[in-house]
C-alpha positions in Angstrom: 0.0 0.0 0.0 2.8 2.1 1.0 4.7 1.6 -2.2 1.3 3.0 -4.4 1.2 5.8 -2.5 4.6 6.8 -3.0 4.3 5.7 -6.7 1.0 7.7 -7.2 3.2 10.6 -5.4 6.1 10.3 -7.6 3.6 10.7 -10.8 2.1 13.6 -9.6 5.2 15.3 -8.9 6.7 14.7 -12.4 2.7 15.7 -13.7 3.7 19.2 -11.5 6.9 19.4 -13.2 5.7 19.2 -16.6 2.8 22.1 -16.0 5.8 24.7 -15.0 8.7 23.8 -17.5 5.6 24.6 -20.1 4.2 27.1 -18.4 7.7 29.3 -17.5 9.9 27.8 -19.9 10.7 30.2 -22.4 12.9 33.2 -23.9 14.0 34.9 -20.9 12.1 38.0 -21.6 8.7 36.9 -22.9 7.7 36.6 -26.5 9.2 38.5 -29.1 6.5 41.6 -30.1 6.4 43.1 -33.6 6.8 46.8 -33.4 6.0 46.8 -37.2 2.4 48.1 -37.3 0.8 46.7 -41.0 0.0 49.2 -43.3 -3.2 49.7 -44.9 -3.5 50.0 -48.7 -3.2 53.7 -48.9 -5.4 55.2 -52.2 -4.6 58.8 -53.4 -7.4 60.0 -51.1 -6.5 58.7 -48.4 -3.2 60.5 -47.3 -4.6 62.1 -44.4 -6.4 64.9 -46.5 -10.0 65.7 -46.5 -11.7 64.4 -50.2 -12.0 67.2 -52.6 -15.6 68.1 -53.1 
């Protein structure tokens, strides 16, 4: 009974290991973040200057 118990221990413990290397394994500061914002397809009218009426 004894050795169950500290088998069924064992297996949790590793389970617990698991959940944190994937959880705080990693680049050491976070993901990468693109600083690149996309840019819209720009049309002659739309430079930032009210349409011509």
């Amino acid at each position: 009974m004894g050795l169950i118990l500290l088998e069924a221990l064992a297996a949790g413990l590793v389970f617990i290991l698991i959940i944190w290397w994937t959880m705080f394994s990693g680049r050491k500061k976070g993901e990468l973040h693109d600083d690149t914002e996309p840019e819209a397809d720009s049309t002659p009218d739309d430079r930032g200057q009210p349409p011509k009426a």
